[in-house]
N, C-alpha and C positions, 0 to 999 in steps of 0.2 A: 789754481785760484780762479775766482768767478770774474767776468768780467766787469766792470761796473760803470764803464764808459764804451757804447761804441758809435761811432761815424760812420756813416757811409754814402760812399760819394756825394759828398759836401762838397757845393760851390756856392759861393755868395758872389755876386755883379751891383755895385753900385755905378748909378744912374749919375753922370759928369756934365747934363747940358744936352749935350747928342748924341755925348761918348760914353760908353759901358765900359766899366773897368774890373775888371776881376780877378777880387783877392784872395777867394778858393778858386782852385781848380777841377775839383775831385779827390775830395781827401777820405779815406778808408783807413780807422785807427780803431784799436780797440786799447783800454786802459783799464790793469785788474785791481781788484780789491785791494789795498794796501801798497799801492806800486806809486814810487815817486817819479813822476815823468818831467821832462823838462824838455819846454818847447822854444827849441833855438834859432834865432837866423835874424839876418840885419832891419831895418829899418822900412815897413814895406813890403814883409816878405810874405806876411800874411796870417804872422803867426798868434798876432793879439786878436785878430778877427776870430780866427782859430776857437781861443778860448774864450771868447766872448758868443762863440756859437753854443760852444759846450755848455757855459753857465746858463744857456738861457736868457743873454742879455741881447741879444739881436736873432731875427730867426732865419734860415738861410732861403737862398732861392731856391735851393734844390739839394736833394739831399736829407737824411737823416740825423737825429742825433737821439740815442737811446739811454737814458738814465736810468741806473737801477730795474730796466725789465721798461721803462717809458720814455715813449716817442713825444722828447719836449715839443719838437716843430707842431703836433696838433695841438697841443693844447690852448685854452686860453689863458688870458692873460694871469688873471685870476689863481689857475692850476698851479701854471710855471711858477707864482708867489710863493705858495705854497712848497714847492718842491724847495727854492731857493732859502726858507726860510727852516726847515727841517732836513735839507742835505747837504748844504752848501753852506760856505764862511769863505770868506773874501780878504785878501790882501792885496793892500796897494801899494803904489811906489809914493805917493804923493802922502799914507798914513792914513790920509782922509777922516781925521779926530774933527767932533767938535770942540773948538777954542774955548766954548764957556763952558766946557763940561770936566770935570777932573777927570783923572785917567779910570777908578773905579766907575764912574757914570760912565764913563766911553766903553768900557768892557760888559757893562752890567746892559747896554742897548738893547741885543739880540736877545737877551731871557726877556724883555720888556713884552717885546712882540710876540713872545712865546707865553706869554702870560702867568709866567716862573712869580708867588707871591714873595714881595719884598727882602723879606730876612735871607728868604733862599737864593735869592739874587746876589743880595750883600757876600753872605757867605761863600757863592762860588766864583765869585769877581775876585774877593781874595784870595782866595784857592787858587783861581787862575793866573791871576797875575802875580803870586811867589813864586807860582813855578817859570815864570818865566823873567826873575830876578830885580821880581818890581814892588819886594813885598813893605818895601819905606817910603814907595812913592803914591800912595790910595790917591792922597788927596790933592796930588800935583796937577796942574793945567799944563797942559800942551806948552804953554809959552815959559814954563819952568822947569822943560825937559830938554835934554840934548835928540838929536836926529835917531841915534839908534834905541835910546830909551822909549821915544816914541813910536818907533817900529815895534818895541816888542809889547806896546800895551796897543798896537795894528794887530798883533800876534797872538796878544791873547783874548782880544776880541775876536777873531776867524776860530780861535778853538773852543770858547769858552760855553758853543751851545753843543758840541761832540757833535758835529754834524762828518757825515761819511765822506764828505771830499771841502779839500780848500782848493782854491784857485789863486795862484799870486801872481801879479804882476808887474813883472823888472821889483822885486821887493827891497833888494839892495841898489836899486840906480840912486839915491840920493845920497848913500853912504862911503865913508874914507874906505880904504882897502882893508883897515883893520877891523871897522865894526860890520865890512860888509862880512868879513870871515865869522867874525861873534853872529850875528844874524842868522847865516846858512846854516850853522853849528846847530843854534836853535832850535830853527826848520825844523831839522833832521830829528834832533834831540824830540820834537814835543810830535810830532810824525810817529816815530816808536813808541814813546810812550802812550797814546790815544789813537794808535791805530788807525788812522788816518791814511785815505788817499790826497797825494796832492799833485795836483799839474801846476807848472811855473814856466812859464814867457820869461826870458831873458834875449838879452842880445849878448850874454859875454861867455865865451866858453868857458873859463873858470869856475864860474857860479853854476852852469850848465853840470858839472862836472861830480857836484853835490849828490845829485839826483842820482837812481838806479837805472834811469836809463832815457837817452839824449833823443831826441826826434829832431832833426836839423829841417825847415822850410826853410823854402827858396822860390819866389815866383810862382806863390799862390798851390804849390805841391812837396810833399813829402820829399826829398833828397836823400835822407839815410837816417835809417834805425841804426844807435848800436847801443848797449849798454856800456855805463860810465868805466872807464879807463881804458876800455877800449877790451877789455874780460871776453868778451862776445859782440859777434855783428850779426843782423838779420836783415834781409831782404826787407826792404819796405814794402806796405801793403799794396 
């Protein structure tokens, strides 16, 4: 498989006052087409930064990051938009719905800015959100939905424009142990079916464990590749 994520020597230094702190080290990762990766480790460790290099949401101090064949670090701002709104779909742990908007409005967002007209919109908002078990809730508000009902229309706004990678983060931290399981099931489920790459931030091994395959950060560096149950390990980069 092609690669469709790669890092190279990544480090990011934020400025503390007088102090430089820094939450890469030199991170070397490659992530392939179709591969669910999951990036694990405490609080700190550097891992959110991590994917926040990757998406193109902060740029690093040094180092690399190559999307599909492009070096997001040159681009501008403008570029990186663009990339983010035709490669990239986002989950959060927070949902990040708007309140006044029903959950069809909240899915139907991303075709907005993709300039998808109307009907087509409507039409694949419910497309998208039956398949991910929401097909009696169109016209519900955030404040008329339970935590994990509102994750999965989180869920099926990050799929609903087919873009070639999601990015989640901590997706199940606000959820019971039960719906964080319904949730990853999800993941996974709406992953194979739309073909999708996805990289995921967690802090819990458990959830980690979904994925194909575990990246463990530690102190701003890579500690261990292995794939999930432990099938195979590789040397880190």
């Amino acid at each position: 498989m092609e690669n469709i994520i790669e890092v190279k020597k990544l480090k990011k230094v934020y400025s503390m006052g007088k102090e430089e702190v820094y939450a890469l080290k030199g991170i070397d990762l490659t992530i392939k087409k179709g591969e669910f990766c999951s990036l694990l480790g405490k609080s700190g460790s550097g891992k959110s930064t991590l994917l926040n290099m990757m998406a193109g949401l902060e740029k690093p101090t040094e180092g690399s990051v190559i999307i599909d064949g492009k070096p997001i670090e040159s681009l501008n701002e403008n570029a990186v938009t663009r990339i983010r709104k035709h490669y990239i779909g986002f989950i959060f742990q927070s949902y990040n719905l708007l309140p006044s908007h029903t959950a069809l409005e909240n899915v139907m967002l991303p075709l907005i800015f993709n300039d998808m007209p109307k009907k087509q919109r409507i039409e694949k908002g419910k497309e998208i959100l039956s398949a991910v078990g929401l097909g009696d809730r169109y016209y519900h508000k955030p404040n008329q939905m339970s935590g994990g009902q509102q994750q999965r229309v989180s869920i099926a706004r990050a799929f609903v424009n087919n873009p070639s990678i999601i990015f989640a983060d901590e997706p199940t931290g606000n959820l019971d142990s039960k719906t964080e399981n319904e949730i990853m099931d999800l993941i996974v489920k709406m992953k194979q079916t739309y073909d999708q790459t996805i990289v995921m931030v967690t802090h819990d091994e458990e959830t980690s464990k979904h994925a194909d395959r575990i990246i463990t950060i530690k102190d701003g560096f890579i500690e261990d590749i292995q794939y999930s149950g432990g099938k195979k390990n590789e040397n880190k980069d």
